[in-house]
TILUMTOR-855033 format. One record per residue (C-alpha): residue in three letters; x negated, y, z negated. Coordinates in steps of 0.1 Angstrom, whole numbers, padded with zeros to 4 digits, always signed. Layout:
<sites>
ALAXYZ...
</sites>
This chain:
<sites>
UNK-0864-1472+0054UNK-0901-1463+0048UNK-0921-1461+0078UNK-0956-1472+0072UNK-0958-1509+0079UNK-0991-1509+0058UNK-1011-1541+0050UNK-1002-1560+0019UNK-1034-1575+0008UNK-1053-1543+0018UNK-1028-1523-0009UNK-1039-1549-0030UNK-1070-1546-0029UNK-1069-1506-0028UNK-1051-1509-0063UNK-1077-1535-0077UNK-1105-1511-0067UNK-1091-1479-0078UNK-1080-1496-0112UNK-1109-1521-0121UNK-1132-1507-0098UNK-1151-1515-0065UNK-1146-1553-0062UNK-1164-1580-0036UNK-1154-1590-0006UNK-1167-1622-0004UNK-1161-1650+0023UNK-1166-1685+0030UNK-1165-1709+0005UNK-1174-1683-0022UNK-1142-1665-0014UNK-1118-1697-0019UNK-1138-1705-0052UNK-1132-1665-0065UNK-1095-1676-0054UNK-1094-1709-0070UNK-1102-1695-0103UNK-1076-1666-0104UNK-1050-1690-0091UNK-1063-1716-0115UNK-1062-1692-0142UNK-1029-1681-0135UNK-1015-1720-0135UNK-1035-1727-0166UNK-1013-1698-0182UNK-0980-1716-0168UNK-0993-1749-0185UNK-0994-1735-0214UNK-0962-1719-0219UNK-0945-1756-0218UNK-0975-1779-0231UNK-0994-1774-0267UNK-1026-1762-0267UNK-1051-1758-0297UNK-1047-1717-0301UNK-1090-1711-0311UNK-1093-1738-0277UNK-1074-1719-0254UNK-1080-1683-0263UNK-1115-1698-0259UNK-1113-1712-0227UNK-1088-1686-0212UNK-1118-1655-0219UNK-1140-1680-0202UNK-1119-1680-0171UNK-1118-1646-0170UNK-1153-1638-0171UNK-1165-1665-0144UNK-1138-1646-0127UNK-1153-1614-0131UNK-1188-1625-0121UNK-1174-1636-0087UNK-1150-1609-0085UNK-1173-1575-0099UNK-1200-1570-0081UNK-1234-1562-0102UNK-1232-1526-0088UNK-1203-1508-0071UNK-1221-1499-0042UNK-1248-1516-0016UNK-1238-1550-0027UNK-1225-1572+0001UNK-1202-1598+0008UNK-1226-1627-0013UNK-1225-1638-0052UNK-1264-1634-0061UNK-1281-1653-0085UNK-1277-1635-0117UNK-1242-1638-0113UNK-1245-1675-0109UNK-1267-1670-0142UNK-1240-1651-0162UNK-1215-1682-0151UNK-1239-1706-0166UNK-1243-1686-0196UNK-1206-1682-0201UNK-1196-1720-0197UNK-1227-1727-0223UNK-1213-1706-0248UNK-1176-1718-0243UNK-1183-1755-0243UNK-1203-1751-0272UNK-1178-1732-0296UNK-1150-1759-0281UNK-1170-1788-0287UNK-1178-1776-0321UNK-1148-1760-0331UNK-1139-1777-0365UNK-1175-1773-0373UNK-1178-1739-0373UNK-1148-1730-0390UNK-1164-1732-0424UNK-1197-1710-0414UNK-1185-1678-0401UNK-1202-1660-0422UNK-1237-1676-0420UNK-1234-1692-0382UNK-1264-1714-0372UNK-1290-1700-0352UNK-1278-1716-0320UNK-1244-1699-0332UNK-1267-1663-0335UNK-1277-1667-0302UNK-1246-1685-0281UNK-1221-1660-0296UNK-1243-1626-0287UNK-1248-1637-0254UNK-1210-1641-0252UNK-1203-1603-0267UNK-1226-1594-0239UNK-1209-1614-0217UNK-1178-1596-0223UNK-1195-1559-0224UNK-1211-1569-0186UNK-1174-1581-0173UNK-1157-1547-0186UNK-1183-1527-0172UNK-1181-1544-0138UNK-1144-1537-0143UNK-1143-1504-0158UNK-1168-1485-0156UNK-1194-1474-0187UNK-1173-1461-0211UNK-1153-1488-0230UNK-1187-1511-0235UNK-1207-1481-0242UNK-1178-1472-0273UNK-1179-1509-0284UNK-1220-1506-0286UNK-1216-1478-0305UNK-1194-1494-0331UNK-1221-1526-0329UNK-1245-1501-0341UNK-1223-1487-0367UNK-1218-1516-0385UNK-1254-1527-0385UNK-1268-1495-0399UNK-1239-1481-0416UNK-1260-1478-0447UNK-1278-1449-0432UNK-1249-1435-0419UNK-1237-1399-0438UNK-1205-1400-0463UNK-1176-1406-0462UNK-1186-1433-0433UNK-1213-1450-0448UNK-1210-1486-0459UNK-1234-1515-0469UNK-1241-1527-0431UNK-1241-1562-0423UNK-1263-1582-0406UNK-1265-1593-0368UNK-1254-1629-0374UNK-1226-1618-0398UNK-1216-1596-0370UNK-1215-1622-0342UNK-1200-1647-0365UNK-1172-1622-0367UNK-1167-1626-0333UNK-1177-1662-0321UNK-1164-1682-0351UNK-1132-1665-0357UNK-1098-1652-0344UNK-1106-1615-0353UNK-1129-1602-0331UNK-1133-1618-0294UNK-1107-1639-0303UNK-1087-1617-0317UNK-1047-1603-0312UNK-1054-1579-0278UNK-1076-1613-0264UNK-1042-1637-0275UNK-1017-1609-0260UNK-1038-1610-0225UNK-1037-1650-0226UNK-0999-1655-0232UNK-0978-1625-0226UNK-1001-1605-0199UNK-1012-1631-0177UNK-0976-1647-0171UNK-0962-1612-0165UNK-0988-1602-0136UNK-0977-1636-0121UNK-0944-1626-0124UNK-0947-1591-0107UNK-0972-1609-0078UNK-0941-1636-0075UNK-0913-1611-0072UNK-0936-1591-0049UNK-0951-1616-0022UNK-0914-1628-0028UNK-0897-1597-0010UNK-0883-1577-0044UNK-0910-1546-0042UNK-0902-1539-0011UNK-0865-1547-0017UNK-0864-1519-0044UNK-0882-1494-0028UNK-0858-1499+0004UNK-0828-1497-0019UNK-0844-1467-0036UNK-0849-1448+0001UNK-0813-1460+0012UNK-0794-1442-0016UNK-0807-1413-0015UNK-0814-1409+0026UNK-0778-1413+0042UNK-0778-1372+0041UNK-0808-1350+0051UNK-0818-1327+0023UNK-0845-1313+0007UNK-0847-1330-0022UNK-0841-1364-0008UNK-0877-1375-0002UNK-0882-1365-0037UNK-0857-1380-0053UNK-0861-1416-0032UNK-0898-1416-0044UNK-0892-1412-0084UNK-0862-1436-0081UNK-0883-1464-0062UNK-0914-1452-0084UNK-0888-1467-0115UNK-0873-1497-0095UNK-0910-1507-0082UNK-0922-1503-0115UNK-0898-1534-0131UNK-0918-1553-0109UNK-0953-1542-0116UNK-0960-1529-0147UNK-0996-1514-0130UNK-0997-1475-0130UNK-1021-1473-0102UNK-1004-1506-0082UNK-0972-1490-0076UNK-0986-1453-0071UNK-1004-1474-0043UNK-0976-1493-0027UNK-0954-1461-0028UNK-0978-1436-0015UNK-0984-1457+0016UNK-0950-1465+0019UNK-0934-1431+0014UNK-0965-1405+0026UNK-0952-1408+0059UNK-0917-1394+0054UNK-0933-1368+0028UNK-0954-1356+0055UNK-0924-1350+0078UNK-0904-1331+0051UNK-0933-1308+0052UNK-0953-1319+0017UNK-0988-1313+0020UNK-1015-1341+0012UNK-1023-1336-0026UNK-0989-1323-0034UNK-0971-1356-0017UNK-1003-1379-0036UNK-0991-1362-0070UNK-0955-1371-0065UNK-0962-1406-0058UNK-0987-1407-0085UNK-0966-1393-0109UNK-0938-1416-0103UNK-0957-1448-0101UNK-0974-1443-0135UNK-0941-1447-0148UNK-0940-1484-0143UNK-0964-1486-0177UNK-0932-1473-0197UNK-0905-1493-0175UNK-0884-1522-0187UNK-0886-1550-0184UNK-0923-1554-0176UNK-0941-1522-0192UNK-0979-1523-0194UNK-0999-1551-0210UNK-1004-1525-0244UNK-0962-1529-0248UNK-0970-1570-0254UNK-0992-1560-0280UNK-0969-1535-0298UNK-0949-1560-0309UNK-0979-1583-0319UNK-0988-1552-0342UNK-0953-1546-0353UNK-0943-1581-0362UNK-0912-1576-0338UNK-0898-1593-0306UNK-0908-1585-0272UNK-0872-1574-0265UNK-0872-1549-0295UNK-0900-1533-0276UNK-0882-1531-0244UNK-0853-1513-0264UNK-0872-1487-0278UNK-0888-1477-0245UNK-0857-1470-0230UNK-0849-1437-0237UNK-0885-1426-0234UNK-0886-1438-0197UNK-0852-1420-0189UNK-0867-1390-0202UNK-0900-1394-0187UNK-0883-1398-0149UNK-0858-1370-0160UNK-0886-1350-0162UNK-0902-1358-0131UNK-0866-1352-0114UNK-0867-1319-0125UNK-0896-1310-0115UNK-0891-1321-0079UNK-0856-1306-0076UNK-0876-1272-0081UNK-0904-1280-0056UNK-0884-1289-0031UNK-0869-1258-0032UNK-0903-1239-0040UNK-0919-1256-0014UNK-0894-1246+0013UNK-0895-1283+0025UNK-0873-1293+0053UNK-0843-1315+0048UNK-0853-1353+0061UNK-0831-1382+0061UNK-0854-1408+0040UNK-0835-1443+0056UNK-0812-1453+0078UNK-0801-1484+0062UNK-0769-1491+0049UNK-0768-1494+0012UNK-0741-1519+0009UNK-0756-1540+0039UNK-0787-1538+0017UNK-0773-1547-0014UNK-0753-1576+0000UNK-0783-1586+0017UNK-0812-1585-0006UNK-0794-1574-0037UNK-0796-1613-0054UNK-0840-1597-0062UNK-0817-1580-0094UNK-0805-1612-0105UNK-0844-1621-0116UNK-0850-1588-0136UNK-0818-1596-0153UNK-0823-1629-0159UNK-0856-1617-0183UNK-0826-1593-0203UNK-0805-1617-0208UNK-0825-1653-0219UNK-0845-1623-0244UNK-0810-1616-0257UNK-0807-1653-0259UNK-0833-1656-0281UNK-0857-1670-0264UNK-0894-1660-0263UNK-0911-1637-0236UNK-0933-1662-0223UNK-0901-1686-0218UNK-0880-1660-0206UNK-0905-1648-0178UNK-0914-1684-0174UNK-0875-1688-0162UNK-0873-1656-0144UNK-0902-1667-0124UNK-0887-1702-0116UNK-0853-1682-0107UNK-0874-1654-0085UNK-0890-1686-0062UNK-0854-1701-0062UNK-0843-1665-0049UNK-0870-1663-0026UNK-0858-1695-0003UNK-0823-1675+0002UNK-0844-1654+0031UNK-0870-1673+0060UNK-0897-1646+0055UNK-0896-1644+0022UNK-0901-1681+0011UNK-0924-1688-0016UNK-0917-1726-0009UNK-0916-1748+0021UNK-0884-1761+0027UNK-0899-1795+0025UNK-0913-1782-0003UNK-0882-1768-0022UNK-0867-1801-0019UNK-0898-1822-0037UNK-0892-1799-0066UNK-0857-1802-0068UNK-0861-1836-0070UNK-0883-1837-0088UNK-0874-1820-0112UNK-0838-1835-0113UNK-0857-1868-0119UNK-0876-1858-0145UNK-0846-1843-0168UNK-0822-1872-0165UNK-0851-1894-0181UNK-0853-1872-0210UNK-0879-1846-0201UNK-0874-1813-0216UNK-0860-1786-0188UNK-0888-1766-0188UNK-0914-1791-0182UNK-0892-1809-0159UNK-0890-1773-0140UNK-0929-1764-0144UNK-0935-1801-0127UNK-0907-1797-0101UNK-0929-1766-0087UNK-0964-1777-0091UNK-0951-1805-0065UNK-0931-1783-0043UNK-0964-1765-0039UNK-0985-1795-0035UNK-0961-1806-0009UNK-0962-1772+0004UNK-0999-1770+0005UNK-1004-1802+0026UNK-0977-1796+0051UNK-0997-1764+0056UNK-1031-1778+0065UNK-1014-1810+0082UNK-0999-1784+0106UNK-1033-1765+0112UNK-1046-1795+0118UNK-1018-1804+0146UNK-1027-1769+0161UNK-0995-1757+0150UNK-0986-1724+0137UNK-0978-1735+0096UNK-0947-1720+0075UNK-0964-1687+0058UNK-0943-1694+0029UNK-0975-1717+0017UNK-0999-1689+0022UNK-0972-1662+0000UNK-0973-1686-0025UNK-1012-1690-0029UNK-1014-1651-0028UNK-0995-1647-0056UNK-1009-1673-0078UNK-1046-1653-0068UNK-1032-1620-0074UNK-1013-1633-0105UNK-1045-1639-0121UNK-1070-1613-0100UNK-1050-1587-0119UNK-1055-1601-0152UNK-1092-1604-0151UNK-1103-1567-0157UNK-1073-1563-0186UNK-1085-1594-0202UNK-1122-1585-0203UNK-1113-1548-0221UNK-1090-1566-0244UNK-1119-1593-0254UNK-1138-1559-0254UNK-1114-1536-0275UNK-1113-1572-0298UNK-1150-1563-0305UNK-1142-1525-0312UNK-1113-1535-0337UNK-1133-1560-0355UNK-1157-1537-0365UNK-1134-1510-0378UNK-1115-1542-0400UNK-1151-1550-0412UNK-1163-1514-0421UNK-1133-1502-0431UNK-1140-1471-0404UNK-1100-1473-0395UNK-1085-1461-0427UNK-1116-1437-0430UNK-1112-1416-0397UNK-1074-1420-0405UNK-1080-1399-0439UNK-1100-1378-0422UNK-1076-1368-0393UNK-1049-1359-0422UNK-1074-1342-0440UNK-1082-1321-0405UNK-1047-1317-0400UNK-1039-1303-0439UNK-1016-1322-0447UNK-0992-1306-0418UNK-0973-1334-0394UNK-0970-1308-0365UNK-1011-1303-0370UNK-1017-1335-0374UNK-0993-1351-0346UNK-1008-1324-0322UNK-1044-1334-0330UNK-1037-1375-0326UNK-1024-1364-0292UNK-1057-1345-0280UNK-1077-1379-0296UNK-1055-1404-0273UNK-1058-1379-0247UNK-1099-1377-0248UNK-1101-1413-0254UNK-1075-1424-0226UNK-1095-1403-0202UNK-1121-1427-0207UNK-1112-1460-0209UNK-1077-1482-0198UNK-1047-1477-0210UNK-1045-1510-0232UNK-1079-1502-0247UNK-1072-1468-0257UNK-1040-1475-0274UNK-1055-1506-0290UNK-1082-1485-0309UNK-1058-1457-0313UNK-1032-1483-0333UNK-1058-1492-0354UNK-1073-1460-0364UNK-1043-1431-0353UNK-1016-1447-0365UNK-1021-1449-0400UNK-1024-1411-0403UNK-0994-1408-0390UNK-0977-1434-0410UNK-0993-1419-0443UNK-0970-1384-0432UNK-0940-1409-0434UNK-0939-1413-0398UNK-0920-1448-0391UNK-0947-1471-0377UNK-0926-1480-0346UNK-0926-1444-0339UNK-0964-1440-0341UNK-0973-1470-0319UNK-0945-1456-0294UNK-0962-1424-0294UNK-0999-1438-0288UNK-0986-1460-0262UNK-0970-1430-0243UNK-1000-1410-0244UNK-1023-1437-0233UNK-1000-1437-0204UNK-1001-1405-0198UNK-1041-1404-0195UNK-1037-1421-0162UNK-1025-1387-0149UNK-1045-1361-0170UNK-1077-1343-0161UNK-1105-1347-0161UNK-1105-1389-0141UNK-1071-1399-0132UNK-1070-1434-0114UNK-1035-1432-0103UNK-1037-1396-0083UNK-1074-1409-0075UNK-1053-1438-0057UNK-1029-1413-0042UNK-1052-1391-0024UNK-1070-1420-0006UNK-1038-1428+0010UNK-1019-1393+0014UNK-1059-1378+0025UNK-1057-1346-0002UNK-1082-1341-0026UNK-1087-1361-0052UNK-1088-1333-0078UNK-1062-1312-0065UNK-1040-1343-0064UNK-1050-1351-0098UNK-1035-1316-0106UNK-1005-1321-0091UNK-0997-1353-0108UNK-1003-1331-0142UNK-0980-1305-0133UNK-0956-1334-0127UNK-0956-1348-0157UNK-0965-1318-0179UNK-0930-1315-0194UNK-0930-1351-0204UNK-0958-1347-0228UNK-0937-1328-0253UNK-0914-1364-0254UNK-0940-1384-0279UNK-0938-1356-0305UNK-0901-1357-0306UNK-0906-1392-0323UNK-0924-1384-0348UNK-0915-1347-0358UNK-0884-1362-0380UNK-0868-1390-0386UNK-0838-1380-0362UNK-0869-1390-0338UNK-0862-1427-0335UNK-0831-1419-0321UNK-0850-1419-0287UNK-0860-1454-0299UNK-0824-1468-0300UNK-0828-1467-0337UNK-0804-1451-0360UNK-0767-1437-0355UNK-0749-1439-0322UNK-0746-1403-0331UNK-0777-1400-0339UNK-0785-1413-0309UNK-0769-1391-0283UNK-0775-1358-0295UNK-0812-1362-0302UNK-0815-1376-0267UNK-0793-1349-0255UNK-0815-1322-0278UNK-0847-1339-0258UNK-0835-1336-0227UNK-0829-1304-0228UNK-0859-1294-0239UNK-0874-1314-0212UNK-0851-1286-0192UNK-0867-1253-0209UNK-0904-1268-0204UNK-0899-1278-0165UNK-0886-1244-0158UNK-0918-1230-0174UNK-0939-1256-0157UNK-0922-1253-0124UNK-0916-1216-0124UNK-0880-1225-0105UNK-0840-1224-0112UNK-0821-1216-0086UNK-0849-1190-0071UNK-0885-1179-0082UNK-0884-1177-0120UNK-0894-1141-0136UNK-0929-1149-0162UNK-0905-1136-0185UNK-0877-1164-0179UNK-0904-1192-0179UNK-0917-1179-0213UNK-0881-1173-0228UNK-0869-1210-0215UNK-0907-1224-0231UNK-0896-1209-0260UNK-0863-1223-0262UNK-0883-1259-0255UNK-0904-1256-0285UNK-0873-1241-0308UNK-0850-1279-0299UNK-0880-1296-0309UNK-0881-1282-0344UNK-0864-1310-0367UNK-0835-1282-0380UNK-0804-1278-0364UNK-0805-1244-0367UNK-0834-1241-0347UNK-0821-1263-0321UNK-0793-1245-0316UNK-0811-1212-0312UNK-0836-1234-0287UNK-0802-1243-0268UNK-0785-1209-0265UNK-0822-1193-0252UNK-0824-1218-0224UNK-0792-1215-0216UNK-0794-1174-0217UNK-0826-1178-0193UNK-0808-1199-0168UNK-0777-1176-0166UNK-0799-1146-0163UNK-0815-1159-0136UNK-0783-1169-0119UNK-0769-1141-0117UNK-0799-1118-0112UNK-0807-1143-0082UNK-0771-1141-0068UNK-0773-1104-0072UNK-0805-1102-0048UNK-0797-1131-0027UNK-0783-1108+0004UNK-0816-1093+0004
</sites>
């Protein structure tokens, strides 16, 4: 079992800072009213997935939430700030509730003048755009508001701007009219994705967590691999709960949090030093960006782009996550051994007793599977998994999401509320806001007594707050990235950079795939991952698609670079994460994570270099299928040996370039090639064999 009995809220509040930056920590009457938004904001998302709500109304009110949110949460500057809200703050709340109420009140209005806005319009919408700049900056950092500025200034001058980017330029109130009066800019897809599909998945993960299931999984995870000491163990336990963690999270830099303070102890014992043992667990956790059935919030709005079910998206990041934790596998089978770390027994649990215990926290992940199969929507089917995870969650005392008395109300309830006609759902979604009424008050009537009340009141509040705390910052850079992407649809900048990127690339896939990966790279060491894959879709992707590269193929390859920012030099947040817990340095760490993870880099390309490629998306032959995955994988092979300089022994330079080679050669889209790339890597590891059996008694 991991040994670090490590505080919850604090590695909660270590992830928010190290993903969304330095955050308050306010108290008093000021901290419940920071908590009764989030947790309002995350039960506002609940109402919505089972009442109807005028779609410009809520998008409307949902990014005003989040930015009264951010004021309270962000403080003005990360450091010197306090524990206290200041005035401006209270300003920017003001501000943001006039510009709301105004565009909600006069919604019908305004639909007819969103290209000449009234003045009040001018003025109500541009201090809303800046609004939304301040609360991404607070968030993340310079970068993303700076890149949307730019683009602000693009379109106003773009008359003076030189050819083949030029254009008429339109005028400010055109430009915030874009934005305010419309569903295509603030408003806009990445803004609707964050107030349906993002906000009622980080509830979900904050539900299953406070409800027992991260820790669950990462206990599994250690028990399976710990009954024998070895050297690899410690490895292996961390990229397998890295995976199981990251079904429940869906945050990069959350889980490399929880699983670094979890599992830095027992790294330390094998014998791992600080930044080595923070880029393990750094490497692993990003993963939970690419793992079913969460992913990260840019997945929800791949299939907003693509026209295509939630569940279609889950399909086609199958494969890829396989082959992106194979690759981490590999590469710490070979520094286990490198490393000359001593063998370590990771848990002493049983795994059945575990299973039989605990194993029902499955039946909620399943549960998404299998009502998506079902046809239902995401929103419905995570709405159910949550109901089924709080269900779950009674089974075990400290685990309870509920009071007892609590539990029963909703039943109840809900029971009542179906057999006189109410729909399920709705009869479900009232059953628990009154189990948690009921909860709520038996809480503070037993404070009150002087009695010690049931926690399972206080888990439940947490993960309604965290629900929507770790929504906020996401929800400001989509509003933000809406800005960025209504620009390029006004100007007509998308298709331009895209011709340009082809024309860079000559007309060559391999040139041009190679330089769309260095773009997402730049731009996701920058800003988040759902920003930088937002802009890339709409200005990558359709230089890929005009070299015949299947669009699912191109957003799939965006979104897995994107990810893989969060590990890459120069700023990594995930290893920056790490090495606060593990102590190492921060770029060291950051360079271990890399090495990590270098090997999977080569996995995008492989979707796009043919169309045998979206065989790694589950599309195409069964076939098909298995040998391009089998082709991949062994690739994945020839490039960790180079990256890890290990087989059974020390690799010669000369094996590690001959097994590179053979890397590249299966990734050329001719069989020939591929079996050449096959019989190389399989050459270098039999050399080594036996050359390292030969001189093993030495």
């Amino acid at each position: 079992m991991p040994e670090a009995d490590v505080d919850q809220d604090k590695l909660d509040q270590l992830a928010l800072d190290s993903e969304s930056g330095r955050t308050r920590r306010l108290s008093g009457w000021q901290s419940w009213l920071a908590a009764g938004l989030c947790a309002g904001l995350s039960l506002y998302a609940l109402y919505w997935t089972q009442f109807a709500i005028n779609t410009s109304i809520y998008r409307a009110t949902f990014v005003g939430i989040v930015l009264a949110a951010a004021f309270l949460i962000y403080p003005l500057f990360p450091k010197g700030e306090g524990r206290h809200i200041r005035i401006v703050d209270w300003l920017l709340i003001a501000l943001t509730f006039a510009s709301i109420t105004y565009l909600v009140t006069h919604l019908e209005a305004t639909k007819m003048r969103a290209t000449s806005p009234l003045e009040i319009e001018v003025w109500l919408g541009g201090i809303l755009m800046l609004l939304v700049l301040e609360a991404t900056r607070r968030a993340t950092g310079w970068a993303l508001p700076l890149i949307a500025i730019g683009f602000l200034v693009y379109a106003y001058f773009g008359r003076y701007m030189p050819e083949p980017f030029n254009h008429r330029g339109f005028s400010i109130s055109r430009i915030v009219g874009q934005n305010y009066l419309t569903l295509e800019g603030l408003f806009s897809t990445p803004t609707d994705v964050a107030a349906t599909f993002i906000i009622i998945f980080s509830l979900y993960g904050a539900v299953l967590d406070r409800g027992g299931a991260g820790r669950f999984f990462i206990d599994w995870a250690f028990a399976l691999f710990g009954k024998k000491p070895a050297p690899a163990a410690p490895g292996r336990a961390v990229v397998a709960s890295g995976f199981l963690l990251g079904t429940v999270s869906g945050s990069g830099v959350a889980t490399t949090v929880t699983l670094a303070s979890l599992s830095w102890p027992m790294l330390k014992r094998s014998g791992y030093n600080p930044a080595t043992a923070g880029g393990l667990t750094a490497a692993a956790g990003i993963g939970a960006t690419l793992s079913p059935p969460t992913l990260g919030a840019a997945a929800f709005i791949i299939a907003e782009y693509l026209d295509i079910s939630y569940l279609d998206v889950l399909v086609m990041a199958t494969i890829p996550t396989v082959l992106y934790y194979l690759c981490c596998w590999l590469m710490v089978e070979a520094d286990a051994r490198r490393l000359n770390v001593k063998p370590v027994k990771t848990s002493d649990q049983s795994l059945w007793r575990l299973t039989s215990s605990q194993g029902y926290h499955f039946l909620s992940l399943a549960a998404i599977a299998v009502l998506l199969i079902y046809g239902l929507s995401a929103f419905m089917a995570v709405f159910w998994s949550i109901v089924v995870a709080v269900i779950l969650s009674l089974i075990r005392s400290e685990q309870r999401l509920l009071t007892m008395p609590g539990a029963a109300a909703a039943a109840v309830l809900a029971l009542f509320l179906y057999l006189a006609g109410m729909r399920l759902s709705v009869a479900a979604f009232l059953g628990l806001i009154a189990g948690g009424i009921v909860s709520i008050a038996l809480y503070y009537w037993e404070k009150r007594q002087g009695r010690a009340p049931d926690a399972a009141t206080e888990r439940l509040i947490a993960a309604l707050v965290e629900g929507g705390k770790g929504c906020v910052g996401i929800a400001a850079t989509c509003a933000t990235a809406g800005i960025i992407v209504s620009i390029i649809n006004l100007t007509g900048l998308g298709l331009k950079l895209s011709g340009q990127i082809v024309e860079l690339g000559g007309g060559s896939l391999a040139v041009t795939i190679l330089l769309a990966a260095f773009a997402m790279w730049i731009l996701g060491t920058a800003i988040p991952v759902t920003a930088s894959y937002i802009i890339a879709a709409v200005i990558l992707v359709p230089g890929l698609v005009s070299l015949d590269v299947p669009a699912p193929a191109a957003h799939m390859f965006m979104f897995y670079y994107a990810v893989l920012a969060d590990v890459s030099p120069p700023t990594a947040l995930a290893p920056f994460a790490a090495s606060a817990i593990c102590g190492g340095s921060p770029f060291r760490t950051m360079m271990q994570a890399w090495k990590y993870t270098l090997p999977a880099f080569v996995v995008p390309v492989m979707f796009c270099l043919s169309p045998d490629g979206m065989g790694l998306l589950l599309s195409g032959s069964v076939t098909q299928i298995v040998m391009i995955t089998l082709t991949s994988a062994l690739a994945l092979a020839g490039f960790s040996i180079g990256a890890a300089g290990w087989i059974s022994g020390p690799a010669h330079v000369m094996e590690r370039l001959g097994a590179v080679a053979g890397g590249i050669a299966l990734m050329v889209p001719d069989t020939r090639w591929q079996i050449a790339g096959a019989i190389l890597v399989a050459a270098v590891a039999s050399v080594h064999i036996w050359r390292y059996r030969r001189l093993a008694p030495a």
